[in-house]
C-alpha positions in Angstrom: 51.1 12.3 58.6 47.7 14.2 57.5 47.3 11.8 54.7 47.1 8.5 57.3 44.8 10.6 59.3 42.3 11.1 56.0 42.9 7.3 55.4 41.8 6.7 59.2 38.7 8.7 59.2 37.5 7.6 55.4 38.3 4.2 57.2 36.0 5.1 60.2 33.4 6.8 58.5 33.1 3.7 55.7 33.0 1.4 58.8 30.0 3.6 60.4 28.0 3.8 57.4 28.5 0.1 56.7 27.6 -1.0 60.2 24.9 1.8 59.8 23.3 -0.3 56.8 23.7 -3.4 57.8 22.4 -3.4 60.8 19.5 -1.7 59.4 19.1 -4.5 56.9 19.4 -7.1 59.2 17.2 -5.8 62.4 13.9 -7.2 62.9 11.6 -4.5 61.2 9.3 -7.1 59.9 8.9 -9.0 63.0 5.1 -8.3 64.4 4.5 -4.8 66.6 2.2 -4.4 69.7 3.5 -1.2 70.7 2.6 0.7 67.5 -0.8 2.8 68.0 -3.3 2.5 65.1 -4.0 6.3 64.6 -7.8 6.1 63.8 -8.9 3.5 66.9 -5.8 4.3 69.2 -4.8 0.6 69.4 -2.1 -0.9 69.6 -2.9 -3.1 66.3 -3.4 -2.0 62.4 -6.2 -2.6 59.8 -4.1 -5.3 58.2 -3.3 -7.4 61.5 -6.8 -7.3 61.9 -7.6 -8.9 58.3 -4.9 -11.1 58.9 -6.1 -12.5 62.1 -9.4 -12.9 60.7 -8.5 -15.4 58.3 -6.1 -17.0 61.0 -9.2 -17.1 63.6 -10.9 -18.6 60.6 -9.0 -21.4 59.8 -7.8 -22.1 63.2 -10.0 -21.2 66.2 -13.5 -20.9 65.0 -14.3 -24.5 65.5 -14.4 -24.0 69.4 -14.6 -20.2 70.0 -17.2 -19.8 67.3 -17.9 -16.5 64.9 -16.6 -13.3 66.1 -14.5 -14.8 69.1 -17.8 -15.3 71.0 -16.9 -18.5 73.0 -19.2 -21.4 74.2 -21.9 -20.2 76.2 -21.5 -22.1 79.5 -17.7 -21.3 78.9 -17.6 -21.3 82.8 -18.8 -24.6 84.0 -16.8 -27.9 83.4 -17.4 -30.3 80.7 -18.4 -33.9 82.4 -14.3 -35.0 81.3 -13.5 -32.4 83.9 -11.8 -29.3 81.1 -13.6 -26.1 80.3 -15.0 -25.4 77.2 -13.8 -22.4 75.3 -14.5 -18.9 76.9 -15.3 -16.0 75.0 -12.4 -14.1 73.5 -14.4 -10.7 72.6 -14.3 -8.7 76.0 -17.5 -10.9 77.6 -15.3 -13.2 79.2 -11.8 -13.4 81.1 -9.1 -12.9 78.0 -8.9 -8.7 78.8 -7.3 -9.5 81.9 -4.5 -10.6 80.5 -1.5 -9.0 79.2 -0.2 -9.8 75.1 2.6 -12.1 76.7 -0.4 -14.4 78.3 -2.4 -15.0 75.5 0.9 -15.5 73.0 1.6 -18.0 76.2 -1.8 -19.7 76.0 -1.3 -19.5 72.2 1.5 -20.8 72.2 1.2 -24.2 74.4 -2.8 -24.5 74.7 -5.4 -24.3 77.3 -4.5 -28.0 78.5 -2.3 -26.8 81.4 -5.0 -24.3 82.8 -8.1 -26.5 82.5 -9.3 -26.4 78.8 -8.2 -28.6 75.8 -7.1 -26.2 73.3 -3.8 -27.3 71.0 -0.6 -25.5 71.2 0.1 -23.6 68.7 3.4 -23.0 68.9 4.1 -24.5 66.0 1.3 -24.3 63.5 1.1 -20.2 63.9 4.1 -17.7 62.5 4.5 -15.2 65.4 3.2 -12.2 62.9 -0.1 -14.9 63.0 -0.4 -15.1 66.6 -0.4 -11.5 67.3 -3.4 -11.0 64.2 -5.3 -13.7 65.9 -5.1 -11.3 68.9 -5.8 -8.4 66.9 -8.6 -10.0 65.5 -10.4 -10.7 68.8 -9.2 -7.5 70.3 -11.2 -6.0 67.9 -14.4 -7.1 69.0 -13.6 -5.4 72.5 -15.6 -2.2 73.4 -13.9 1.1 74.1 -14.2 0.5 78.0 -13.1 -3.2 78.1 -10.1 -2.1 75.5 -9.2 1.1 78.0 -9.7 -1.6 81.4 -7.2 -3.9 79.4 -5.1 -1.2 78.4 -5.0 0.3 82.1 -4.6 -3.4 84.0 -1.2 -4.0 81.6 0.5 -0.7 82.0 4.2 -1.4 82.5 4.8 -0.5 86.5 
């Protein structure tokens, strides 16, 4: 009787270790963070995500939000078809009002829906690449506008 009790727990503790590693092995640990804090700026983003979304921003947004995210420059009034032309993404315009799950949302399916002409993106970007396109503009954003963004998407 004591030895099918060893078997049971050496059965139960090789079935907790094995869960134990797989599910470690198969969680999403690579899949892109916004709740990690960078601990030199206090953001949410790293160094890398930053370099990342550079080259992203680079190859894929700098054609109509121009160098370092700075938008058109009359990114508020109507083009004569009737769509905006692309606002500012470094803290001068609108985009620090909005949470992470907005701009992967505009990211995502475009600016056509809310006025602009922006391309989805859904399926051009990885995810890991969306986020470091965020990163990268995010970056650009002062101290206040960062904290005022920060603040405005606290979870309630």
């Amino acid at each position: 009787m004591m030895r099918s009790s060893i078997n049971k727990t050496g059965l139960l503790t090789t079935f907790i270790v094995a869960t134990s590693v797989l599910t470690t092995a198969c969680s999403d640990q690579g899949a892109p963070s916004i709740s990690a804090s960078n601990e030199t700026t206090g953001r949410w983003y790293s160094d890398q995500q930053v370099l990342l979304g550079k080259q992203v921003y680079d190859a894929n947004c700098i054609d109509c939000h121009n160098p370092k995210a700075r938008g058109t420059f009359k990114w508020k009034q109507p083009l004569e078809d009737g769509t905006y032309p692309p606002p500012p993404l470094n803290g001068s315009a609108h985009a620090w009002h909005h949470p992470i799950s907005a701009l992967m949302k505009t990211i995502n399916d475009g600016g056509i829906e809310i006025g602009g002409k922006m391309p989805p993106f859904r399926e051009v970007l990885k995810d890991d690449e969306k986020v470091a396109v965020i990163a990268y503009f995010q970056s650009f954003w002062n101290d206040e506008i960062y904290s005022r963004w920060q603040q405005r998407n606290q979870p309630k």
